[in-house]
GUBA-671110 format. One record per residue (C-alpha): residue number from 1; residue in three letters; z, x, y. Coordinates in nm, 2 decimals, padded with zeros to 4 digits. Last residue first. Example, Ala and Ser with C-alpha at 12.3 -4.5 7.8 and 13.67 -1.06 7.14 Angstrom:
<pts>
+-----+------+--------+--------+--------+
| pos | code |     c3 |     c1 |     c2 |
+-----+------+--------+--------+--------+
|   2 |  SER |  00.71 |  01.37 | -00.11 |
|   1 |  ALA |  00.78 |  01.23 | -00.45 |
+-----+------+--------+--------+--------+
</pts>
This chain:
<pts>
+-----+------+--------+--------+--------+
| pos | code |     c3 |     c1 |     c2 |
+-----+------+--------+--------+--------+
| 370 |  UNK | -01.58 | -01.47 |  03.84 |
| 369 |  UNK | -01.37 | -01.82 |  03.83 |
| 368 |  UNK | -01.53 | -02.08 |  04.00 |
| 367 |  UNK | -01.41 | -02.39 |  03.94 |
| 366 |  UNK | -01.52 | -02.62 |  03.66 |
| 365 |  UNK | -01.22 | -02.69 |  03.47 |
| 364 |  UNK | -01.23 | -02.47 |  03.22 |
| 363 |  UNK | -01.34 | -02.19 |  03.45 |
| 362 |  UNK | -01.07 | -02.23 |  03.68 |
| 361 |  UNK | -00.81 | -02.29 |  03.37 |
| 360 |  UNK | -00.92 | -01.93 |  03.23 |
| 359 |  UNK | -00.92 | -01.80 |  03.58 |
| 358 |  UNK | -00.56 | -01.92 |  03.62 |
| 357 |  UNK | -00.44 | -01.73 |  03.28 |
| 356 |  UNK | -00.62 | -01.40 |  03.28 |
| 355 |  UNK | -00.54 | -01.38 |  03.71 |
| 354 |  UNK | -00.14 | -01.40 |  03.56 |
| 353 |  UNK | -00.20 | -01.22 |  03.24 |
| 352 |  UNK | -00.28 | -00.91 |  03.40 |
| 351 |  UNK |  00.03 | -00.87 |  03.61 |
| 350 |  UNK |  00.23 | -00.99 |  03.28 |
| 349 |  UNK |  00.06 | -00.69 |  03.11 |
| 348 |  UNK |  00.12 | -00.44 |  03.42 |
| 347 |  UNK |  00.48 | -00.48 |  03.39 |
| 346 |  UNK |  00.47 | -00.43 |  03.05 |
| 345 |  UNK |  00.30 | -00.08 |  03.08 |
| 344 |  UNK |  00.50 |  00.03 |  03.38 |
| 343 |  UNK |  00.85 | -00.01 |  03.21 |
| 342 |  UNK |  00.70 |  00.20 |  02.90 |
| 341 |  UNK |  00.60 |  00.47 |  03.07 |
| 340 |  UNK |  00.55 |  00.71 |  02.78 |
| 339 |  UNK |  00.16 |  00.53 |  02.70 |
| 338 |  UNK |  00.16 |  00.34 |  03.05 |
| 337 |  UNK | -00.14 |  00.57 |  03.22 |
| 336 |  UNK | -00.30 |  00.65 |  02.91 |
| 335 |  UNK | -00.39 |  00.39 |  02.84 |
| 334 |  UNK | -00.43 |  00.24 |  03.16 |
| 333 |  UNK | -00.67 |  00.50 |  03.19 |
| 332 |  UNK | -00.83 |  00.43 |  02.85 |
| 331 |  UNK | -00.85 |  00.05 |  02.89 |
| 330 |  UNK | -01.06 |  00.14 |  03.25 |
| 329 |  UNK | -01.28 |  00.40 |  03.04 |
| 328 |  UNK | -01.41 |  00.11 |  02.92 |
| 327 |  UNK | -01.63 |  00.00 |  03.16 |
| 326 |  UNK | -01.76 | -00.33 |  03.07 |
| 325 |  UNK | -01.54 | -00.55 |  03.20 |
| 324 |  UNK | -01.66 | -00.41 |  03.56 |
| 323 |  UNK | -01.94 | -00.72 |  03.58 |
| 322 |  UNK | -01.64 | -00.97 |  03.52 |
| 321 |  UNK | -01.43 | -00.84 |  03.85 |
| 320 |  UNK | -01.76 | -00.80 |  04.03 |
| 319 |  UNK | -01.86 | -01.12 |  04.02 |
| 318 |  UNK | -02.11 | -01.13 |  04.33 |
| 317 |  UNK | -02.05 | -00.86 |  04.58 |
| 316 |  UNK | -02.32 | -00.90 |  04.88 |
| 315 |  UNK | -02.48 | -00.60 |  05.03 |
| 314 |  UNK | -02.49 | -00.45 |  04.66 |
| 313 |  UNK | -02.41 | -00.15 |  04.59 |
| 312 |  UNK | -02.09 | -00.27 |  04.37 |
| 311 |  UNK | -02.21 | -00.30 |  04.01 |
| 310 |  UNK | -02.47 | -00.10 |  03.95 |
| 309 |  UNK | -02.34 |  00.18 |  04.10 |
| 308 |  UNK | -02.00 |  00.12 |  03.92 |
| 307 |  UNK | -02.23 |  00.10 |  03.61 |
| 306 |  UNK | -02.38 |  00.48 |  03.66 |
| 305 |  UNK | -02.01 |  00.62 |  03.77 |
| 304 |  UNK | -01.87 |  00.48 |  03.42 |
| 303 |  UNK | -02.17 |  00.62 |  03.20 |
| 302 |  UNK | -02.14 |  00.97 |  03.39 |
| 301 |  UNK | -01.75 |  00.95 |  03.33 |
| 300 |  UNK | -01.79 |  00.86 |  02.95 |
| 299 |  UNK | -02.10 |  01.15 |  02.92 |
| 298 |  UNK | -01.89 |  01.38 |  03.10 |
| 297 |  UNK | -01.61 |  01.38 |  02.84 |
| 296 |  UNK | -01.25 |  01.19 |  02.96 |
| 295 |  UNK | -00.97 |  01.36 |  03.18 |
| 294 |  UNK | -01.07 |  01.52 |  03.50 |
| 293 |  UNK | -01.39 |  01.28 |  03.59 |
| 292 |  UNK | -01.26 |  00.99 |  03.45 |
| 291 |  UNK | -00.91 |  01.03 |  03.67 |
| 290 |  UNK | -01.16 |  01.04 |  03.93 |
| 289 |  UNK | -01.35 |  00.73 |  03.83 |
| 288 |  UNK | -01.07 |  00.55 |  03.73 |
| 287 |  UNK | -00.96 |  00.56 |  04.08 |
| 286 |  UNK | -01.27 |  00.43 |  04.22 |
| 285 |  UNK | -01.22 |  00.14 |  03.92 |
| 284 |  UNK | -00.93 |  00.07 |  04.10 |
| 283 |  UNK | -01.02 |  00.04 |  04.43 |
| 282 |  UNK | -01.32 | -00.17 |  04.40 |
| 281 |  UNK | -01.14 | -00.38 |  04.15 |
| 280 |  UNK | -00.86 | -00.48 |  04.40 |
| 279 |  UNK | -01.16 | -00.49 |  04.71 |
| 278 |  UNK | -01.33 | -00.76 |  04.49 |
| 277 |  UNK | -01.00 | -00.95 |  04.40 |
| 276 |  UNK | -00.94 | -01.01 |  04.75 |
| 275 |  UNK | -01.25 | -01.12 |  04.92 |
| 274 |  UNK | -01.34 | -01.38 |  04.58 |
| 273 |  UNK | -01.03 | -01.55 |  04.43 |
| 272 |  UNK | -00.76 | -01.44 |  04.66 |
| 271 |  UNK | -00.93 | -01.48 |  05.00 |
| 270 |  UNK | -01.16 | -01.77 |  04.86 |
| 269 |  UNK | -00.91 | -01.94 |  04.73 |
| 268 |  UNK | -00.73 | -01.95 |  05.07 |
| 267 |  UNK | -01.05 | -02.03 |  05.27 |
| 266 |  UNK | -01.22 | -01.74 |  05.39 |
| 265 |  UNK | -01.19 | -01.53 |  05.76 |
| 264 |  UNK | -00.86 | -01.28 |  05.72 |
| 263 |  UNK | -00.98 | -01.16 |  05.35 |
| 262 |  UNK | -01.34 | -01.26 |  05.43 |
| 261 |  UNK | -01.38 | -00.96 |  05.68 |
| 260 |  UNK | -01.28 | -00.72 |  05.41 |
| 259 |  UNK | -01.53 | -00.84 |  05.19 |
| 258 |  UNK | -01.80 | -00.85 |  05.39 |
| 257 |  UNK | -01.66 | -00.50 |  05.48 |
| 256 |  UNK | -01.66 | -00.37 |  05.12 |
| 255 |  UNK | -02.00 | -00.52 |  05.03 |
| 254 |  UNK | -02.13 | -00.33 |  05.35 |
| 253 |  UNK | -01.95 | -00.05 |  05.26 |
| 252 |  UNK | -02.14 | -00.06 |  04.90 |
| 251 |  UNK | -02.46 |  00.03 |  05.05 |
| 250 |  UNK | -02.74 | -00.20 |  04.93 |
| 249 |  UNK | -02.94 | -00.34 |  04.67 |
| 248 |  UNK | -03.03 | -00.70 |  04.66 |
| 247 |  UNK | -02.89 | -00.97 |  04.51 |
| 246 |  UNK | -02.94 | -01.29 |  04.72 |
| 245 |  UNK | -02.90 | -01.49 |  04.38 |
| 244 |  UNK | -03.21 | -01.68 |  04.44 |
| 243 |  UNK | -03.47 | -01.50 |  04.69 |
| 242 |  UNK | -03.35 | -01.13 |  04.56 |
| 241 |  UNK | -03.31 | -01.22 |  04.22 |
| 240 |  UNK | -03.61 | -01.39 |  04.16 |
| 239 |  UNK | -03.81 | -01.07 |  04.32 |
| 238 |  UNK | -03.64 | -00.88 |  04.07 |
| 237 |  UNK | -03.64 | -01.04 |  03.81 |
| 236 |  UNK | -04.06 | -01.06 |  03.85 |
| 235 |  UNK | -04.05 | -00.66 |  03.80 |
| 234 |  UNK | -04.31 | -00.65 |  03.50 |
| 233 |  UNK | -04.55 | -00.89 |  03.71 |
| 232 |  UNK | -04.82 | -01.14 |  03.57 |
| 231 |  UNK | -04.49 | -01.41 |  03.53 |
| 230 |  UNK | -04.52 | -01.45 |  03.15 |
| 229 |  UNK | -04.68 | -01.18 |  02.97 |
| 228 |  UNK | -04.54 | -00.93 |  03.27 |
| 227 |  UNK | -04.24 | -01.06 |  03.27 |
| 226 |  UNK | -04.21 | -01.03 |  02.87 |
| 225 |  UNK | -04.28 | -00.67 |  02.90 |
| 224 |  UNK | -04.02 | -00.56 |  03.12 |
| 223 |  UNK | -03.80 | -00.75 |  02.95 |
| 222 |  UNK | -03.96 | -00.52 |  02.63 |
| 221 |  UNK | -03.98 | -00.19 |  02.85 |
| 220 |  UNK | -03.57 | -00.27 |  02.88 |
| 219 |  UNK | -03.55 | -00.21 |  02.52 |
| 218 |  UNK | -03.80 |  00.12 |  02.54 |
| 217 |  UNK | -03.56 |  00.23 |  02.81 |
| 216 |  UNK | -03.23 |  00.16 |  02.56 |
| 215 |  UNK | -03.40 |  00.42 |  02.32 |
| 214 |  UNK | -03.39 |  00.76 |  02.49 |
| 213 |  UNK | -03.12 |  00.86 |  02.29 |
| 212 |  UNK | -03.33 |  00.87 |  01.99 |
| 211 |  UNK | -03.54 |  01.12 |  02.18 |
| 210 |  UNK | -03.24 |  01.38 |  02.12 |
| 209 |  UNK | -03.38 |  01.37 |  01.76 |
| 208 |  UNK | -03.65 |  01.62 |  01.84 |
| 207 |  UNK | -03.40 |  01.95 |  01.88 |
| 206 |  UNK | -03.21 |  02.07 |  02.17 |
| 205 |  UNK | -03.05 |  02.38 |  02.08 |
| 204 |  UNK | -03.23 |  02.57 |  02.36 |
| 203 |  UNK | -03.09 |  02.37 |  02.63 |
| 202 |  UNK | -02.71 |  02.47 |  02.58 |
| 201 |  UNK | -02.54 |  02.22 |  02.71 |
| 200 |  UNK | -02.31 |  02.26 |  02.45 |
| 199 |  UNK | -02.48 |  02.10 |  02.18 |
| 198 |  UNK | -02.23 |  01.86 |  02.18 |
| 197 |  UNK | -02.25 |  01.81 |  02.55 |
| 196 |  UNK | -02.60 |  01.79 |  02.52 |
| 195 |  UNK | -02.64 |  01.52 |  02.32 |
| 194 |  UNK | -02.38 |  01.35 |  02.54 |
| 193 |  UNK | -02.52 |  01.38 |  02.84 |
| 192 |  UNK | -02.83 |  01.24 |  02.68 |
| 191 |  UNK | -02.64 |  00.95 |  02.58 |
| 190 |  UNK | -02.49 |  00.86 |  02.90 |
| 189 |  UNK | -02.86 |  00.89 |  03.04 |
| 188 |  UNK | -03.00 |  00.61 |  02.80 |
| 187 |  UNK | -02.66 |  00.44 |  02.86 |
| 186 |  UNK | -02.71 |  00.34 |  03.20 |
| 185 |  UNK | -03.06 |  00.15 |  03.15 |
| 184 |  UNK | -02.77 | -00.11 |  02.98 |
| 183 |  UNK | -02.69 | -00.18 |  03.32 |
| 182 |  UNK | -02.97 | -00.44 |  03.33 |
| 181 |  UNK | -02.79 | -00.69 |  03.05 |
| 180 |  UNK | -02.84 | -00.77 |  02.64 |
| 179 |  UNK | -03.23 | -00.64 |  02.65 |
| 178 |  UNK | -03.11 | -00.24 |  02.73 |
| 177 |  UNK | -02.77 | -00.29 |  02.48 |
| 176 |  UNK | -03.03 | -00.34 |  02.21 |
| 175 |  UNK | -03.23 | -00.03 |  02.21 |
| 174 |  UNK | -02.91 |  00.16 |  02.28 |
| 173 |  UNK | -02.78 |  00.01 |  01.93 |
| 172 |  UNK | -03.09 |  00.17 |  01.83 |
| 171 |  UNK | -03.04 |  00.50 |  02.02 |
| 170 |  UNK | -02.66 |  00.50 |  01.87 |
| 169 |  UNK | -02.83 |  00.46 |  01.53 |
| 168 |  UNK | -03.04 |  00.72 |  01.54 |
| 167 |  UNK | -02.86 |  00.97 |  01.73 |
| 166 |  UNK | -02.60 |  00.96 |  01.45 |
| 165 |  UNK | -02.41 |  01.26 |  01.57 |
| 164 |  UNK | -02.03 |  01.12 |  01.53 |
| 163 |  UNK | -01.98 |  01.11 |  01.89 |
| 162 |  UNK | -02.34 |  00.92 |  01.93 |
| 161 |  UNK | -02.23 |  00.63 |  01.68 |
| 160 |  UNK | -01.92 |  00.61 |  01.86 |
| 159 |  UNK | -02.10 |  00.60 |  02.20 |
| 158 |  UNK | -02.34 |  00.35 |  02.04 |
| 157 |  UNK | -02.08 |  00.11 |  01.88 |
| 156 |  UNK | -01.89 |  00.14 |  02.25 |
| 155 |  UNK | -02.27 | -00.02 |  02.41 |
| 154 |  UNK | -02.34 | -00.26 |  02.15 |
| 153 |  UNK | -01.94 | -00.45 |  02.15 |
| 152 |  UNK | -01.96 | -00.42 |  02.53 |
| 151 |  UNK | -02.25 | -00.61 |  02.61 |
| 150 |  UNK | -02.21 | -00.87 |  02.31 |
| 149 |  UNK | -01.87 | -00.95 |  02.49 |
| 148 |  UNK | -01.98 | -00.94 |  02.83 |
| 147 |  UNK | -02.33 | -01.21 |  02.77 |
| 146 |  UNK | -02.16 | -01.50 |  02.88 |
| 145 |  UNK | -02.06 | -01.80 |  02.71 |
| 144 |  UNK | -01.70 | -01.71 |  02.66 |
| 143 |  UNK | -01.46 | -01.53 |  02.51 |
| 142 |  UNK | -01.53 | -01.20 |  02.67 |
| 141 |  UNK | -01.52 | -01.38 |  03.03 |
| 140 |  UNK | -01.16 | -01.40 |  02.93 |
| 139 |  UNK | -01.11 | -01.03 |  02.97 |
| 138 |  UNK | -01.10 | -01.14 |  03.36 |
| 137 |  UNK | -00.71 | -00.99 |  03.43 |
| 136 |  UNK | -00.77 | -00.75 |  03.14 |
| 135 |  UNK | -00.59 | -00.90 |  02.81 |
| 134 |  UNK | -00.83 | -00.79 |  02.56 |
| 133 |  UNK | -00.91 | -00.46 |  02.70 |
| 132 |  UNK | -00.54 | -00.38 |  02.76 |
| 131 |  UNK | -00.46 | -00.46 |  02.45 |
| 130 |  UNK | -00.74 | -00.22 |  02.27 |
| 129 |  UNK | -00.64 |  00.04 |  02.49 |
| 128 |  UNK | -00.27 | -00.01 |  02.43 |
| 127 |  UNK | -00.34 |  00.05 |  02.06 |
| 126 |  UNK | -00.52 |  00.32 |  02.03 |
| 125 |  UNK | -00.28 |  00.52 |  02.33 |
| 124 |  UNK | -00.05 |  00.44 |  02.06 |
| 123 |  UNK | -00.23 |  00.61 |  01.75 |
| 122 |  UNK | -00.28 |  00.93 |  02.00 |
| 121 |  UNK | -00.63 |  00.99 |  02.21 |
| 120 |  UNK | -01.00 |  01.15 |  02.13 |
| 119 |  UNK | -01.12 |  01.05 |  01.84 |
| 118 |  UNK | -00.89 |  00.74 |  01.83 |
| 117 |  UNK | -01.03 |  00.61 |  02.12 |
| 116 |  UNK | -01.38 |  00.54 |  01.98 |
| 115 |  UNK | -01.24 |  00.46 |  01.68 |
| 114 |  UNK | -01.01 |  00.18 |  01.86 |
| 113 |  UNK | -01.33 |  00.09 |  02.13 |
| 112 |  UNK | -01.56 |  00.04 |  01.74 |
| 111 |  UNK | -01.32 | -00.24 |  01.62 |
| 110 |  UNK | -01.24 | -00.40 |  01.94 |
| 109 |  UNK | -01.62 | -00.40 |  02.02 |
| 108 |  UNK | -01.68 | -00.58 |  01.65 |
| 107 |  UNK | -01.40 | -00.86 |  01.75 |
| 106 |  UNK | -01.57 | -00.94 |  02.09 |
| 105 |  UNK | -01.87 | -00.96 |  01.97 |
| 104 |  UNK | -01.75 | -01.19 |  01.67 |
| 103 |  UNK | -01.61 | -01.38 |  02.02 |
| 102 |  UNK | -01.97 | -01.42 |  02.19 |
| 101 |  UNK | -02.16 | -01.51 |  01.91 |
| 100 |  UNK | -01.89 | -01.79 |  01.84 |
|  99 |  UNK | -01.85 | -01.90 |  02.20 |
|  98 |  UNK | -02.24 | -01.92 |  02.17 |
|  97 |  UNK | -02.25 | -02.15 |  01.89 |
|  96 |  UNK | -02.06 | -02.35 |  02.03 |
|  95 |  UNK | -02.23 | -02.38 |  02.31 |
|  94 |  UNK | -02.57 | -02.41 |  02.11 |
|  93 |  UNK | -02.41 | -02.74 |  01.92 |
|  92 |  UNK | -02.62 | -02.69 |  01.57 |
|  91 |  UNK | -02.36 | -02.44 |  01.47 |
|  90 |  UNK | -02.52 | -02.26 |  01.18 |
|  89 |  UNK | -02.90 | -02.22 |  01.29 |
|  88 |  UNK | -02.76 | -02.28 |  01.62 |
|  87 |  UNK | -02.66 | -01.93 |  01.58 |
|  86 |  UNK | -03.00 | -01.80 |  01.53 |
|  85 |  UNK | -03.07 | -01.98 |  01.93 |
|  84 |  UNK | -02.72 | -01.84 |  02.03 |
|  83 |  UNK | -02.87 | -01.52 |  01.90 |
|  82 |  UNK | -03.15 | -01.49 |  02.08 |
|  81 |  UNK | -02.99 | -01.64 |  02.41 |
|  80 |  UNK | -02.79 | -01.29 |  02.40 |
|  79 |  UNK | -03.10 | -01.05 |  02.37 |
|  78 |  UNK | -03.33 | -01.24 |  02.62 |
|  77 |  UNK | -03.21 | -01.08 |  02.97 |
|  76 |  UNK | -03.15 | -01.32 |  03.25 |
|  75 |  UNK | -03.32 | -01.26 |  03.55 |
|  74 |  UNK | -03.60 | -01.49 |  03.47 |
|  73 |  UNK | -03.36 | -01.78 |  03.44 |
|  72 |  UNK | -03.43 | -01.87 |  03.80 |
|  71 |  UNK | -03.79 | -01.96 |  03.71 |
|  70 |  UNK | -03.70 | -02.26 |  03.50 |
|  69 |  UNK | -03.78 | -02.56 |  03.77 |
|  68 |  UNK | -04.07 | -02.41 |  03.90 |
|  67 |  UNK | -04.24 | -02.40 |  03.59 |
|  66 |  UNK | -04.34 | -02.03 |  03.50 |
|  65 |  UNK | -04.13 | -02.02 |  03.21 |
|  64 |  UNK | -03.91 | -01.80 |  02.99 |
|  63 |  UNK | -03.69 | -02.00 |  02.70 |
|  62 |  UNK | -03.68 | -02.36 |  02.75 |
|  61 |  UNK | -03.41 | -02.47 |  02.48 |
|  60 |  UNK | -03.24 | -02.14 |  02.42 |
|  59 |  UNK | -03.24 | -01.99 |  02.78 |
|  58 |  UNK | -03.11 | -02.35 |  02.90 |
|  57 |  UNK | -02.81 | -02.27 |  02.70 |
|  56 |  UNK | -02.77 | -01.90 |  02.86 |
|  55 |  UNK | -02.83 | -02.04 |  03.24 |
|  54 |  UNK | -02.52 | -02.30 |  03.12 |
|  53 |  UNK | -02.32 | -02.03 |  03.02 |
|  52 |  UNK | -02.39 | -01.89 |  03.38 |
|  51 |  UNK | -02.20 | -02.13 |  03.54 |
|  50 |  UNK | -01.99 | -02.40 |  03.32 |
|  49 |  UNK | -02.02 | -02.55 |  02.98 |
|  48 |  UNK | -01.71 | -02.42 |  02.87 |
|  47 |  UNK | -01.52 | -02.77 |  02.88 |
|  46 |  UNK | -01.86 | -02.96 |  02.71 |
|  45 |  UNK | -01.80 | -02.74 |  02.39 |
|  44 |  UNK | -01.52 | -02.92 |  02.27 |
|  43 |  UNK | -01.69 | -03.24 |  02.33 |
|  42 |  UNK | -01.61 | -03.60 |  02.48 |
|  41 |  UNK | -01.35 | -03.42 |  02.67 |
|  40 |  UNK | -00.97 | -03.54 |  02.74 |
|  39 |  UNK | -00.92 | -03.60 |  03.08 |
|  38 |  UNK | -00.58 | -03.58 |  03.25 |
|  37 |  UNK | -00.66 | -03.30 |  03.44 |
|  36 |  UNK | -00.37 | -03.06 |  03.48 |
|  35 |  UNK | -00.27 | -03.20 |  03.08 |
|  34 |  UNK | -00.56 | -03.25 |  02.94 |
|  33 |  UNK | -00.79 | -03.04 |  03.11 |
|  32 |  UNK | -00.55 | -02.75 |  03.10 |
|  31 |  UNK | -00.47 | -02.79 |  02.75 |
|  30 |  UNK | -00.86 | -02.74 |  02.67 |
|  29 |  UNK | -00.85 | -02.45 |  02.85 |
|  28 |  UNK | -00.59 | -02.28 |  02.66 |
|  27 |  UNK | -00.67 | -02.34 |  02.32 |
|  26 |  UNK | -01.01 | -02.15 |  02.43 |
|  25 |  UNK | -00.78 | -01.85 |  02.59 |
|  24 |  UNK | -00.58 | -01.90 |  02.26 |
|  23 |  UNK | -00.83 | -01.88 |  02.00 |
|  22 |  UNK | -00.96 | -01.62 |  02.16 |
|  21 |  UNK | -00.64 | -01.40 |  02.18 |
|  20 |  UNK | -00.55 | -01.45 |  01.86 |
|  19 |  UNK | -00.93 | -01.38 |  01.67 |
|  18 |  UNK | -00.97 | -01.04 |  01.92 |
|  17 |  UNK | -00.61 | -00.92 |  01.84 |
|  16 |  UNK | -00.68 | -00.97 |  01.46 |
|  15 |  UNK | -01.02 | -00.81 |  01.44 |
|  14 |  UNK | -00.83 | -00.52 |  01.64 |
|  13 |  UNK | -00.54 | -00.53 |  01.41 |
|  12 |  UNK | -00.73 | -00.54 |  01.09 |
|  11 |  UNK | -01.01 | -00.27 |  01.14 |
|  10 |  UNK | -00.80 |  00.07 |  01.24 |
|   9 |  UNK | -00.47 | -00.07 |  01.17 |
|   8 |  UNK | -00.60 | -00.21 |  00.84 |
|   7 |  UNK | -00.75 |  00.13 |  00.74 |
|   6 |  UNK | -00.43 |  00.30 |  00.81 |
|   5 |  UNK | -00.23 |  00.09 |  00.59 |
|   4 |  UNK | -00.42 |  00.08 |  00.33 |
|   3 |  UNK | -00.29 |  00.40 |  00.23 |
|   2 |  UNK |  00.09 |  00.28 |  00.28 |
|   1 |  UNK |  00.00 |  00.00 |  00.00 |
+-----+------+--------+--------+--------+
</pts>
């Protein structure tokens, strides 16, 4: 029995973390329309029908189209409404079937972030990693219809898969993070970093399978691809994003001082919900940066810096809280951080619970959350 017991803490506790905390974020928001509400649904899956989930669902019955009404779901990549439509093939409701694509992703990135931590950290830095992931103040967004989950479980497989040397299979896992979500372009130069790294950086040991890592640019050649079939222009997201979502690219001073300016200008949930949690994650993830940058391997802190591009230079910050789920160097700082500071670390877990707990009942009941 003792020698299974290292096995079940490296594959048991994560699945079992990712199956508890699901089923009670989802638990969760049901209560809250019952009980805050007083409505009790026609439908489980009509209370998580909200924003983007509802982009995702529409993906699956209309797929990519040139008809006016359908255009705005251009910018959405084709990976994750794949698989809701394979779902359905299971779960004929396509938003359950979503919630359950979305929280096996969940349980296979909890897997592959505790062997990625383990190669590097101590049994309880493991663990608080893998908590701190799943109880982030937004890590709720990993239970839902949105594409976070899938996002992160691809992107830490291929990082373990490239620590171990298996170009192959981290590039094809790269293949697939590159049509799950834009800031999978990131990881084709996080795994070159990589490559090199282990060889050293030293140039004349590179060999032919370092063009594995190069894979996530043929997966966003195939989005590329399909707006060109569709739309007669490869970079038709683009121009959808700029004249519907008003995302455009831009210094992230201005984001900070839209920002800033809404803290004292904004209605009260739009201080704490939009103005203030933007400049808290802004902040924080600049300080995981650094610490990135000392502590972790250069291909972690190049694939951290390359996301928090992505993420906040924009002239107008949309989401950001969710969008930065994906960095996992985050779990390992705060790792880290709380690992022989005990009084820090559950401190920190009941100030992450708190946003985790009123954005799950925003979202449930149709507010906007992140």
């Amino acid at each position: 029995m003792n020698e299974l017991r290292p096995k079940w803490d490296a594959l048991g506790v994560p699945v079992m973390i990712a199956l508890v905390s699901g089923l009670l974020t989802l638990g969760l928001g049901f209560a809250s329309l019952i009980t805050v509400e007083n409505y009790f649904p026609v439908t489980f899956g009509e209370i998580w029908n909200r924003w983007d989930t509802l982009h995702y669902l529409d993906m699956v019955r209309h797929g990519y189209s040139q008809d006016a009404e359908w255009e705005h779901l251009t910018v959405f990549f084709p990976l994750y409404p794949t698989l809701i439509y394979l779902g359905t093939f299971v779960f004929p409701d396509a938003t359950i079937s979503a919630l359950v694509v979305s929280n096996a992703a969940f349980a296979v990135a909890l897997v592959f972030l505790s062997r990625l931590a383990a190669l590097d950290f101590s049994p309880q830095c493991v663990e608080l990693a893998v908590v701190f992931s799943a109880f982030f103040p937004t890590a709720y967004f990993f239970h839902l219809g949105y594409t976070e989950s899938l996002y992160f479980a691809l992107s830490i497989a291929s990082f373990y898969m490239a620590r171990k040397g298996n170009w192959v299979a981290a590039g094809i896992l790269g293949f697939f993070v590159a049509t799950t979500r834009l800031p999978g372009l990131a990881l084709a130069v996080a795994l070159a970093v990589e490559y090199l790294h282990q060889k050293r950086f030293r140039f004349r040991e590179v060999r032919w399978d370092c063009l594995w890592t190069q894979l996530p640019f043929t997966g966003f050649g195939v989005y590329l691809l399909i707006n060109q079939i569709v739309f007669g222009s490869p970079f038709m997201f683009l121009e959808v994003q700029k004249q519907i979502y008003a995302r455009e690219l831009g210094s992230p001073l201005t984001g900070l001082i839209n920002d800033w300016e809404g803290l004292f200008t904004g209605s009260p949930a739009t201080r704490f919900l939009m103005s203030g949690s933007d400049i808290v994650a802004f902040v924080f993830t600049l300080v995981v940066l650094v610490w990135s940058a000392v502590k972790l391997r250069p291909s972690y802190t190049v694939y951290a810096v390359l996301l928090w591009l992505l993420t906040f230079c924009y002239g107008f910050w949309m989401s950001v809280p969710r969008l930065i789920l994906v960095i996992f160097p985050m779990y390992f700082f705060l790792a880290c951080l709380t690992e022989k500071r005990p009084a820090l670390r559950y401190s920190l877990f009941f100030a992450c619970l708190f946003p985790y707990v009123l954005g799950t009942l925003q979202f449930a009941r149709g507010w906007w959350a992140h």
